[in-house]
N, C-alpha and C positions, 0 to 999 in steps of 0.2 A: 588759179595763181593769185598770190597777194599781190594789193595796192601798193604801189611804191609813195610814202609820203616822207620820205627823207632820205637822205642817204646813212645806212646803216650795216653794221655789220653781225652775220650771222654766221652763227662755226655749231658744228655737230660736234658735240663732247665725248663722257664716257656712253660704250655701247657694251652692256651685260645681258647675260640670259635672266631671265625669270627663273629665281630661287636659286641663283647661283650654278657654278661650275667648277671641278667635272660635272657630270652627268650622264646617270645611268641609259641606257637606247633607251629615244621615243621618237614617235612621229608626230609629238602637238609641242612642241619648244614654242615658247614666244621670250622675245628680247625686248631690252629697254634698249631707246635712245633718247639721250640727250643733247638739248636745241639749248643753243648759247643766246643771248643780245647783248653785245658790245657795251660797255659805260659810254655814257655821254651821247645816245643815238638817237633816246627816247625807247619810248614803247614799242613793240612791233607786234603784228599780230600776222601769225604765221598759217592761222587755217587756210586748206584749200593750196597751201604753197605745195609742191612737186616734193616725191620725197623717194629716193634710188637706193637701192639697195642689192647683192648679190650673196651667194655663200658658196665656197669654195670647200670640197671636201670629198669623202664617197660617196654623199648623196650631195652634189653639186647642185642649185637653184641659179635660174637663170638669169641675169639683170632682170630690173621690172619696174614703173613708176608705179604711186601712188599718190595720194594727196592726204594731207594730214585733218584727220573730220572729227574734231573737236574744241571745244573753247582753248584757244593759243595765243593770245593778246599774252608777250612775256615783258615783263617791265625791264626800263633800263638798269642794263649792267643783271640781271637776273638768267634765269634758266626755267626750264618746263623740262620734266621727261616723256616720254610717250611710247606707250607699249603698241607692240605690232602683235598680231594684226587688231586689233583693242579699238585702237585712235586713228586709223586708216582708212581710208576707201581704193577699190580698185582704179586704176586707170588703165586705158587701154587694153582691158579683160584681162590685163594682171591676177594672179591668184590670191586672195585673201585666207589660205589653211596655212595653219603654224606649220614651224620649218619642222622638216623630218632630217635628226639626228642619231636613227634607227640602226645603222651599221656603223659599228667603233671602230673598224680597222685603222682611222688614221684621224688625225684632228680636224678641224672645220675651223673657219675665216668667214665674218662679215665685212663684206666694204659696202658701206654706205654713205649716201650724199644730199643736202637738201637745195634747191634753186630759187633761192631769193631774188628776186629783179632789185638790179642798181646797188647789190650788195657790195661793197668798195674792195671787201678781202674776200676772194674765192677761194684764196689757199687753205681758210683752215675748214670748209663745208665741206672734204671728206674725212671718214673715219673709220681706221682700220681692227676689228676685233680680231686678236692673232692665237690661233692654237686653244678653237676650246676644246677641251679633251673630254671625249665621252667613255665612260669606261667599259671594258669587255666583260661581260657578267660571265660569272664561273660557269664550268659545267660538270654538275652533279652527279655524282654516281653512287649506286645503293648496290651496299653490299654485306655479306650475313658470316657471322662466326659458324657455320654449319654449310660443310660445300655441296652438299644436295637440297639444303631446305631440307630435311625428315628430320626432324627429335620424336624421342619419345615423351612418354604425358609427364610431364614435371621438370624434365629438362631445360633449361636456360637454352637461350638463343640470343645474340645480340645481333642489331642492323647496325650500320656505319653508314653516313656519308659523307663523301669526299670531292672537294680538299675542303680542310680543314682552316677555320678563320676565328679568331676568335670574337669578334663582333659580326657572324654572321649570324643569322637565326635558321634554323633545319625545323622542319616539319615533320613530323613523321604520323601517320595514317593508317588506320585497318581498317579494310573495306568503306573507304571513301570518310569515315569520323576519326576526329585529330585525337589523336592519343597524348602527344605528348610536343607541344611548340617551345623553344628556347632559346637563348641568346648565348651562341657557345657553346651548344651542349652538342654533336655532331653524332650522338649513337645512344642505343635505347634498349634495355636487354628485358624480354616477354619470361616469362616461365608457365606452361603451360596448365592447365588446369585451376588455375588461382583466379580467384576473382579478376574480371578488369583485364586478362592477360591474353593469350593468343591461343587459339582452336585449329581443330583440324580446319584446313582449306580457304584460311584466313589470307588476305591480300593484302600486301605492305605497299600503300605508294608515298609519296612525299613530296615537300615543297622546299627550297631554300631561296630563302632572301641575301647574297651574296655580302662580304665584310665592307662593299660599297653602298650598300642598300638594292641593289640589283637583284630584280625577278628573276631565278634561272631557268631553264630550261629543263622540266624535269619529267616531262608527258610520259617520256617511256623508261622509267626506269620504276622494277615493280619487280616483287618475290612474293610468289603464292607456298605458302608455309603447309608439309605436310606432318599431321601429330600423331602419332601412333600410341594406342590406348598401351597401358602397363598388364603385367598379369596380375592379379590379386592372390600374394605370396601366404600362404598358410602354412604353421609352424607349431608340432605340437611335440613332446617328449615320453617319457616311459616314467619321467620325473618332473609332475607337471609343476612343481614349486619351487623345482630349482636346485633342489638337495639331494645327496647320494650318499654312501655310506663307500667308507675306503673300498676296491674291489671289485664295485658295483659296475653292471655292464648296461647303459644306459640307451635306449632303442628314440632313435626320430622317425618322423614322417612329415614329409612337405607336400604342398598340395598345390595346385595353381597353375600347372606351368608346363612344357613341353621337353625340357631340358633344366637341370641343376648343375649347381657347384656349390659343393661345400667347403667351411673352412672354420678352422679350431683355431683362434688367437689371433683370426686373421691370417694364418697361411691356411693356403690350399689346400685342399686333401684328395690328391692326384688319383681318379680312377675312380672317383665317387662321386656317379653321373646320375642314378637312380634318387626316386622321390623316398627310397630309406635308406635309413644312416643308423650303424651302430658304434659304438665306442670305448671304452673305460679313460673317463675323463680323472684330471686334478683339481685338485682347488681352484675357485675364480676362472676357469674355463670358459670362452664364449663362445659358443656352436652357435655360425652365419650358415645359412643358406641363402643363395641367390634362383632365385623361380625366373626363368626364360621362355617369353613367350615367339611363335615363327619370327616374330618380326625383329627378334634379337634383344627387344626389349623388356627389362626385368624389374620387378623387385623383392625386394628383401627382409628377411625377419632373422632377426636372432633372441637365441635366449642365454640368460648367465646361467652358472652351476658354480656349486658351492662343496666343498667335501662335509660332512660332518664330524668333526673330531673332536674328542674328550682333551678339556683342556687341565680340568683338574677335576677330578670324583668331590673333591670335597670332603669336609668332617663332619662326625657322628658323635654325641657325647651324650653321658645321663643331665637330664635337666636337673637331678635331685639325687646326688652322691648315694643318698641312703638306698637307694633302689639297686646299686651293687648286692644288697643284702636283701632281698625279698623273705617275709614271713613265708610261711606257709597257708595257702590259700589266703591271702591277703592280694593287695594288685597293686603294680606300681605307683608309686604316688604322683609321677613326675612321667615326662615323655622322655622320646630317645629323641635329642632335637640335631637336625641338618639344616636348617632354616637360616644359618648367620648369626640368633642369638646364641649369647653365653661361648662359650667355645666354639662353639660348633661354626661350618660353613657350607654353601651353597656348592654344587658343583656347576662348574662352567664350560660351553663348549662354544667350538667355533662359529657353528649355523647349528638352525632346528630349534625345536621347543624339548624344553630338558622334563622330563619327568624320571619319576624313581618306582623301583620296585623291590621294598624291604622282603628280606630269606630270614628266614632263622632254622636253629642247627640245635638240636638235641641230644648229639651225638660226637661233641664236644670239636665240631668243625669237619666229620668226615665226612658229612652231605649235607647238604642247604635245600630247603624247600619254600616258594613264594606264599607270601602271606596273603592270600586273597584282599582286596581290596586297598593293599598299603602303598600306593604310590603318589604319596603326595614329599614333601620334604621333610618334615616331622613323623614319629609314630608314636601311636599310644600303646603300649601295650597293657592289653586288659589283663591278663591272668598267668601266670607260668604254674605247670605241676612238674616242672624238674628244672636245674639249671640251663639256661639256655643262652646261647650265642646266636646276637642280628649284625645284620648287613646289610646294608644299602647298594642294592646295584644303581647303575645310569642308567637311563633310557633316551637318546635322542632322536625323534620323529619327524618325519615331513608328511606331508597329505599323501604318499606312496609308499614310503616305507620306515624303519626306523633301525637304530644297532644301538647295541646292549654291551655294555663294560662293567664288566664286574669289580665291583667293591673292593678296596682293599683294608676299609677300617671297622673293628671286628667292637662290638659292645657285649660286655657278659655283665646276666641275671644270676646272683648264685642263689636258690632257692631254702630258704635255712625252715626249719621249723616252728612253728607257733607257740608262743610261752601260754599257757593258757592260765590267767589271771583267776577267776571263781571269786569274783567278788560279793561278798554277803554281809549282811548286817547280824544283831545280835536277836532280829526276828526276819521270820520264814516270809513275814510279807515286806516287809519295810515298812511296816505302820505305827507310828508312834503315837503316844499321848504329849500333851504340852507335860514341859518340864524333866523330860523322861533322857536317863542317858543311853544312848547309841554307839556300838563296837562296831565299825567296818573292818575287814578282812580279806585280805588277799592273799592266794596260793606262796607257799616258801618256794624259794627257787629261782628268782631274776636278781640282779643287780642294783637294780635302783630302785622304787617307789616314790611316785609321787603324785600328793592327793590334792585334790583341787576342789573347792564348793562353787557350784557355781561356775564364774571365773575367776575365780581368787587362791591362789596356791597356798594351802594349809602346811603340809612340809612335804620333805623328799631326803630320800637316803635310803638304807634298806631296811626300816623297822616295815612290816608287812599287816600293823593293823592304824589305824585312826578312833580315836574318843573324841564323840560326839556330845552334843547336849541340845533337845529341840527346845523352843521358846515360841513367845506371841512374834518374837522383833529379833531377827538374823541382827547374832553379834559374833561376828568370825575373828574378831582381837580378843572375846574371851577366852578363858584357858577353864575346861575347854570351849572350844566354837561351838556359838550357839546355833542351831540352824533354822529353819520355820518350815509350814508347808510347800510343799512343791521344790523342794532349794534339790539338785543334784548335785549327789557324790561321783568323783570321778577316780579312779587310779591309772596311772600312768607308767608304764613300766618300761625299760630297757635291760634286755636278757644278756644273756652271755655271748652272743653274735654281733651284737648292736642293735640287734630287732628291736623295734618299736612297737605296743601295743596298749591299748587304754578301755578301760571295760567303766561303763556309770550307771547306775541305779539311782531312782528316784526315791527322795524319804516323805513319805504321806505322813502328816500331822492332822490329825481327825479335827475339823472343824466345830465349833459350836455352834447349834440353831440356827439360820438366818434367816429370814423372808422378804428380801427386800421390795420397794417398788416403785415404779418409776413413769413417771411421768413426759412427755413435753409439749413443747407452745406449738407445734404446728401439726394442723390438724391428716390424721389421718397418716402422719409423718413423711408428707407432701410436703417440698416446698422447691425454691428454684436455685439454680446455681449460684454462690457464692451470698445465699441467703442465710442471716444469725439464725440458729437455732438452740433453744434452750432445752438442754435435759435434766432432770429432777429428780437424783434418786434418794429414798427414803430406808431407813431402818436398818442405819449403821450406824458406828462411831466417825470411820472415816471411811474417803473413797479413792476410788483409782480410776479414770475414762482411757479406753482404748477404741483405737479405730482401726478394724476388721481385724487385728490381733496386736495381741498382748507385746507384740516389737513395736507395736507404732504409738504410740503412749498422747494423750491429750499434753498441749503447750501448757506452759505453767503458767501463763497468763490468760489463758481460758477457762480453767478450774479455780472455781472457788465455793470452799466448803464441797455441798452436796449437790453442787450446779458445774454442768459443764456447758459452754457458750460456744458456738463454732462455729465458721463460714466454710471450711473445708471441709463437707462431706463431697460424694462422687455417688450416683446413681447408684444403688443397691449396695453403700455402704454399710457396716453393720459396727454400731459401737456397741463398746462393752461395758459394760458399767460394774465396775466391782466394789461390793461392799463389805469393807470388814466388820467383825466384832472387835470387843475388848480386849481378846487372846487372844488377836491377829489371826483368825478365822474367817475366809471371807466365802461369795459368793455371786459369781456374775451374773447378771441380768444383758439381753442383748436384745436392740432395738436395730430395725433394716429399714430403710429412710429409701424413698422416691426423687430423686432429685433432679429435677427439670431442667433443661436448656436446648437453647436453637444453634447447630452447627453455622446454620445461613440463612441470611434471611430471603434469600432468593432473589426474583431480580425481573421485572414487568417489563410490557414494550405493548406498542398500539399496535394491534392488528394490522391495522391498515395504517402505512406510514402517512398517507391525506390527511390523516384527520390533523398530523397535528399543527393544519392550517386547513380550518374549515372556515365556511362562510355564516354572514351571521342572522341568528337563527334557523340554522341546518342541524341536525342531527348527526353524529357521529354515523360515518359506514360500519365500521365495526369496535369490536370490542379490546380492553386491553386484558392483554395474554397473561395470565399468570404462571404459566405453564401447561395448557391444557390446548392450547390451540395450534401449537407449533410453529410458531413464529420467533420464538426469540425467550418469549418470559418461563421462568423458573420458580418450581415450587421451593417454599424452606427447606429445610431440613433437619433433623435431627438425629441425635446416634442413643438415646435414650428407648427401648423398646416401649417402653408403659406410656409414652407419651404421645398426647395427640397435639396436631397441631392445628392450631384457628388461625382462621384472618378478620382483618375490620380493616376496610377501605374508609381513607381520608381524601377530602376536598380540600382546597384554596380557589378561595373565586377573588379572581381581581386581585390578586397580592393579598387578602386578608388570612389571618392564622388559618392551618389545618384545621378541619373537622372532621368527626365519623358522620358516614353518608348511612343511615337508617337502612338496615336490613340488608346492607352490602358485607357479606362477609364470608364469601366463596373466592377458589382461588383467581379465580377470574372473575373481572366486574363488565359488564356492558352499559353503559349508561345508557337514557333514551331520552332525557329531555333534550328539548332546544336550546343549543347556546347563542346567546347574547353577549356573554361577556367571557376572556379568560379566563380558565379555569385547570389548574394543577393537580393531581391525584399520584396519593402514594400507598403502598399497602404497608400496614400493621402485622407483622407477623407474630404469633407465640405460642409458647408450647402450655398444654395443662392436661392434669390427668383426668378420663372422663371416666370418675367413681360412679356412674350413675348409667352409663354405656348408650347414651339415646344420639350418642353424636352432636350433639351443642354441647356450645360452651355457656354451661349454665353455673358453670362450678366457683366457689369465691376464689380459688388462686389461677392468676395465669405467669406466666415467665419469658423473659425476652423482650416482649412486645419492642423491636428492633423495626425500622422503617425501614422501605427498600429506599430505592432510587425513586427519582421522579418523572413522571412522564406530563406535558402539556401537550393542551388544547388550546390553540390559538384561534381569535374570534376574528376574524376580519372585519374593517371599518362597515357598517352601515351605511346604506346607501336607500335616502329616500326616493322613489322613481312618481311620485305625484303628478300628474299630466295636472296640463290648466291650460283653458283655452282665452284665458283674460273675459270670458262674457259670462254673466250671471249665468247660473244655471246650464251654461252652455244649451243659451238656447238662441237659436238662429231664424231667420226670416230666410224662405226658400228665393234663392240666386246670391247669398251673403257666402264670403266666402271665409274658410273656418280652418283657423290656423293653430294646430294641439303642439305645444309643446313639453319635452320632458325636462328634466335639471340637469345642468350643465355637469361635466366632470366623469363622464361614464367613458367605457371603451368603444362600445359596440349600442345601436340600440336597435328594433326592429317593430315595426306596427303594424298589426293585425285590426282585420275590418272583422267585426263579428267571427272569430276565429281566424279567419283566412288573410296571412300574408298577404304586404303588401308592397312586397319588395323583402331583396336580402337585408342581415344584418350590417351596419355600417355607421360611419364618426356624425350620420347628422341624426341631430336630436329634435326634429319638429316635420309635422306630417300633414299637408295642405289641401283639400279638396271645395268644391264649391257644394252649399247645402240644396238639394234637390233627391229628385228620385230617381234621376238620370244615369244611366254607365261610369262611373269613374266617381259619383257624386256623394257625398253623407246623407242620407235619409234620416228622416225622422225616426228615435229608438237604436239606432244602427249604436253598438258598443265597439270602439274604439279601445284598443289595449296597446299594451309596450311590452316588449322584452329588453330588460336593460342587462347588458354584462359589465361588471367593474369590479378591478383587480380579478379576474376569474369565478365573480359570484354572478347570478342573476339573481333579478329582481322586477316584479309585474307594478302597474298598474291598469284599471281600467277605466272607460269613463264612458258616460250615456249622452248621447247627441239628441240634441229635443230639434228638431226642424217646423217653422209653422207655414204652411199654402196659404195663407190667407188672400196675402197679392196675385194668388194666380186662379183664385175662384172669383168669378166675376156677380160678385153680391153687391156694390157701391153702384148707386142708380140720382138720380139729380129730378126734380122737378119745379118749375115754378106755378106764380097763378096767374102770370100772363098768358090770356089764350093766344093760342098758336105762339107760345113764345116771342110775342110784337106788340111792343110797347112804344109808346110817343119816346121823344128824346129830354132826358131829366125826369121822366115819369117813374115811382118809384115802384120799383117790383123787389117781392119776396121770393127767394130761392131756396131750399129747400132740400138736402142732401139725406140720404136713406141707403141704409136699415139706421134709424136713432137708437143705439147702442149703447147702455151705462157701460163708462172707461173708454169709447171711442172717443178719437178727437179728429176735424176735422177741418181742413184748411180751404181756403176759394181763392182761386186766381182768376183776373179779366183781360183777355188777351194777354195772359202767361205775367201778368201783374199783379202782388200779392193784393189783395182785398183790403178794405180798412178795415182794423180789426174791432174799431168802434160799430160796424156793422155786422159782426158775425156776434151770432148770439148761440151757442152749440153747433146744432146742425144748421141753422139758419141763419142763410144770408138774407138783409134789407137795404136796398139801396138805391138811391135817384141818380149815380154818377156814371149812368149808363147813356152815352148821348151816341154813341153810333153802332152799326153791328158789333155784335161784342163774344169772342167767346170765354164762356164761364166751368174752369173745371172747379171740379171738386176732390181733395184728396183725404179716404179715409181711413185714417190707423187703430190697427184696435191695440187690446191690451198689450199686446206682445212686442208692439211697437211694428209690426208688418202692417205695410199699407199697400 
């Protein structure tokens, strides 16, 4: 109980629950109370003061003291609040567990009261909290759109639970992992077989957190899900594409199942139980079957069907009028076309692939027979020997069968006879001389004539001969036309049918002597694509150049005079060089030309992908492919048969220009020096002809010489691995101890004692042993090495350990020339130190005091400052510096 040091007044305030109210059932509630101090009282300090409290409710608590056990000194006119049981102690075994507000049926009351000694106002030290309401947490029920729990495999299924809040959260569970938690959301629909979804024998439980926030009760509310597997529905026709022909009787077969039902358009087709189905379907028909397996559950296939119907045959016309009228033994000039050009049109149907199959009728339409191989939309006809009538039938097809509609648009050949022309000159051969005149003639008896040189229409009408006249130089404006060697006469004629028919003779004008000859600039008539070439011909007046014939004539700007200049020849091109005379008499000379080129130039790769980061001064693993090793690289190529092709490997070292690498000129190269530095290679490819057949390329022309691609060799940095042990020579006195170090900067490093490890690889770079001949020791000779790794290279060094015994052979001996070593005191004696070694040096101490060194003379010491027993060592080092 508190001190009373004034008269003061104390009052319990507001009394709330921790985190407010309602609230959801619990049995750990804890409440605030709030402690008053009057204005004008002073301070009061309430620890230790009595502090009463009850709860009235369905879980009733029974009065009970406490005492308040924490800092409570409340300033005047102020407040403190204090949580139970937090800031309490028990008194008189009172209970200290939070209040249990565990069953909601009814609201709950705290009265509480604190006992201040000499408090003036007691009235206001109770306080009553009225009506705190806990709330009744729902109670959940799960329940399923399917009233046995059984779907089948793909069936939808939803859970629900209930009631319904819309700031509650529902949980829902399959075999114990949350599926699916929400705020609101009260139902959850599975479909079977789908990823993430619900299996046969699957168990739903759940949780809800009630629209109060309230745990509900949900332990036994649970549905074990049965899935029943589907049949696998198989569906196949007598019309596997889908297509029929009007009439057609169309056979199914279903497969999968224990039970069917069929249906056309979607109705039923009552009494068709069985796994076959026949029919005669319509247009767009869609045959369903349903396949049922014991367990009731099915599924389904169907297929469409389509009728096949001509929707229009289409038109048929001559492509060329004049083929109404066919010579005799002549061929049509023109097709019969269905195709859509000119008049003509496609025929169309409703389903299927249209095809056609052309009849013709020689018996003026009283029987049709097919023309072997004409069913495409167009026909050619090759030949007729009597008038003849075609037709185009339809053909429309599916992958099972096809129907045929006959043509109804009729094309007639009327077959007329042949005018027979007999065109002749006024000689038996057609040979003229220059200057000479010429009678052409043609049979009496057509309607028109007309003659043509060349192609230049001389006249037309029905005079039935032509006068000629030959010359050096065709002049067809003279009267008459003059013509030259080689010129043809044509006649032309239109008979009394309309028949068309044209008969030509060639007129030989006899040449005079020629010999020409001919020349050009590249040897052997080798050279490379799109290479100048000059040809030379000689012993004419003038020239003519063609290439490979007389249609394809040299540019005008290529020829001059008796030179023709050209970059457009083509491998086994043949010019023709024609030379005439004075009378326009000529005579060709023909030259066949070689001409080179590479289609590709192929395409290289390193054998080994390593290399193209090797280490420096390592050797390549392998070689770069040119095509021969199967890795990637490709030979050139060419489409030139006469051509060979070469290669010449090039270098770049260090970014300096390309070179040829000496005697590299196979399609694969292998280098084998050591690289130090990077280095770039490309291959040279080209074609050239090997006139000499030994397989080099020894020949003065090559062509193409096209580089490929480029491949590198990457050198990795250098790395010096030089051991040093800081001592000349590495040379040691036996018990010195001998510390090798390597250069900083490496990954890994490893040291070996005369071959043999001495320890794993690892980051330290320095290796410490004491010099001797001992277990673990450096010996004299003993070689000392490194294996260094950086960036993924290794790298050695090695080094020779000189160890010298000297100090531990006992050769260093002392004498003097006092007998018995006993001298008077201050009496001077000579000391004397052995073996006397040229390059020893040798030090005297007297009772471990160095010597004066004005008395050491080599090995000899002399000295009087000897006054009491005295010991005298001597220490001797030889060259090595071991003593």
């Amino acid at each position: 109980m508190g001190m009373l040091f004034s008269q003061q007044d104390i009052s319990i305030g507001t009394i709330s629950i921790v985190g407010g109210e309602p609230l959801c059932p619990t049995n750990s509630v804890k409440f605030n109370v709030e402690i008053k101090n009057a204005a004008g009282s002073g301070a009061n300090d309430v620890n230790s003061d009595l502090f009463y409290f009850q709860v009235n409710g369905p879980i009733p608590r029974a009065p009970a003291l406490y005492r308040i056990n924490v800092g409570a000194n409340i300033a005047d006119g102020g407040s403190q609040t204090f949580i139970f049981p937090d800031h309490f102690r028990a008194e008189g075994g009172s209970s200290l567990a939070p209040l249990d507000l565990s069953d909601p049926s009814a609201p709950y009351t705290i009265t509480a009261s604190i006992t201040i000694p000499n408090d003036p106002d007691i009235s206001n030290n109770v306080s009553t909290s009225l009506d705190i309401d806990v709330f009744t947490p729902a109670v959940p029920s799960l329940s399923s759109s399917d009233g046995d729990n059984s779907i089948c495999a793909g069936d939808p299924i939803t859970f629900t639970i209930t009631p319904f809040s819309a700031s509650a959260t529902y949980t829902f569970k399959v075999n114990g992992g949350i599926v699916q938690s929400l705020s609101g959301v009260n139902s959850i629909t599975f479909t079977s077989g789908a990823l993430g979804n619900i299996a046969n024998g699957d168990k739903i439980t759940i949780d809800m957190i009630d629209g109060n926030g309230c745990i509900t009760n949900s332990g036994t509310e649970s549905i074990t899900v049965t899935v029943n597997s589907l049949p696998t529905a198989g569906l196949s026709s007598s019309a596997p594409d889908g297509l029929f022909c009007s009439g057609d009787i169309v056979s199914f077969e279903a497969t999968g199942g224990v039970s069917y039902t069929w249906y056309i358009n979607g109705t039923e087709q009552f009494g068709a139980t069985f796994s076959n189905f026949t029919r005669a379907l319509s247009n767009n028909d869609v045959v369903k079957v349903r396949v049922f397996n014991a367990n009731g559950c099915f599924d389904e296939k169907s297929l469409t069907f389509n009728q096949m119907s001509l929707i229009d045959n289409g038109v048929i016309v001559l492509e060329n009028s004049d083929d109404l009228n066919i010579c005799e033994g002549n061929s049509p000039v023109g097709r019969i076309l269905g195709d859509g050009t000119g008049a003509s049109s496609v025929a169309s149907a409703t389903f299927g692939t249209i095809s056609y199959q052309w009849q013709s009728s020689t018996n003026n339409g009283s029987s049709y027979q097919d023309i072997v191989g004409a069913t495409v939309a167009n026909y050619s006809p090759t030949s007729i020997t009597t008038t003849t009538l075609f037709r185009r039938n339809v053909v429309i097809s599916s992958s099972s069968t096809s129907c045929t509609f006959i043509g109804d648009d009729i094309v007639t050949m009327n077959l007329r006879p042949e005018f027979e022309i007999n065109l002749t000159t006024n000689d038996p051969g057609n040979t003229f001389c220059q200057d000479q005149d010429i009678i052409v003639s043609a049979d009496t008896g057509a309607v028109t004539y007309t003659f043509v040189i060349n192609a230049t229409t001389i006249s037309s009408g029905t005079t039935t001969t032509l006068n000629l006249r030959s010359g050096a130089t065709r002049n067809l404006a003279a009267s008459p036309p003059i013509i030259q060697n080689g010129d043809n006469v044509t006649v032309q004629i239109v008979d009394n049918f309309g028949c068309t028919n044209q008969q030509t003779i060639p007129i030989i004008i006899d040449e005079v002597g020629l010999n020409p000859g001919i020349s050009t600039n590249a040897p052997g008539n080798i050279l490379c694509s799109g290479q100048n070439v000059e040809i030379q011909v000689t012993g004419g007046v003038s020239y003519s150049f063609f290439i490979n014939n007389t249609g394809n004539p040299a540019l005008p700007a290529e020829v001059s005079g008796n030179k023709f200049t050209t970059n457009r020849l083509n491998d086994g091109d043949r010019v023709i060089s024609r030379a005439f005379n004075a009378t326009g008499c000529y005579k060709d000379v023909i030259e066949t030309f070689t001409v080179l080129s590479l289609s590709s130039t192929g395409s290289i790769t390193l054998q080994n992908a390593g290399d193209e980061n090797i280490c420096y001064g390592a050797t390549m693993t392998g070689g770069i492919d040119g095509g021969t090793l199967g890795v990637g690289g490709g030979a050139a190529s060419t489409t030139i048969a006469s051509a060979t092709i070469g290669y010449q490997w090039q270098s770049s070292i260090d970014g300096a220009p390309f070179g040829d690498i000496l005697g590299a000129t196979s399609q694969t190269y292998s280098p084998t020096s050591n690289f130090t530095v990077s280095t770039r290679f490309r291959r040279v490819s080209f074609a050239y002809y090997d006139s000499n057949g030994d397989g080099n390329f020894n020949e003065p022309l090559s062509c193409g010489n096209i580089t490929s691609n480029i491949v590198s060799v990457n050198v990795k940095a250098n790395f010096d691995p030089t051991l040093v042990t800081g001592v000349t020579d590495n040379s040691y006195c036996a018990g010195d101890t001998i510390t090798i170090t390597a250069p900083d900067g490496a990954d890994t490093y490893r040291f070996f004692q005369n071959g043999a490890p001495l320890g794993a690889a690892g980051p330290s770079r320095t290796v410490s042993a004491t010099a001797g001949s001992g277990a673990g020791q450096f010996d004299n000779g003993d070689r000392i090495s490194v294996e260094i790794v950086a960036n993924g290279c290794t790298f050695t060094d090695e080094i020779t350990i000189l160890v010298d015994f000297f100090g531990e052979v006992s050769s260093a001996s002392i004498f003097s020339n006092a007998t018995g070593d006993t001298i008077c005191s201050g009496e001077q004696v000579i000391i004397e130190a052995r073996p006397p070694v040229p390059g020893y040096t040798y030090s005297f101490t007297l009772n471990g005091a160095n010597a004066n060194p004005a008395d050491v003379a080599g090995n000899v010491l002399t000295t009087t400052g000897i006054t009491t027993d005295t010991v005298v060592l001597v220490t001797v080092t030889n060259a090595n510096g071991c003593s």
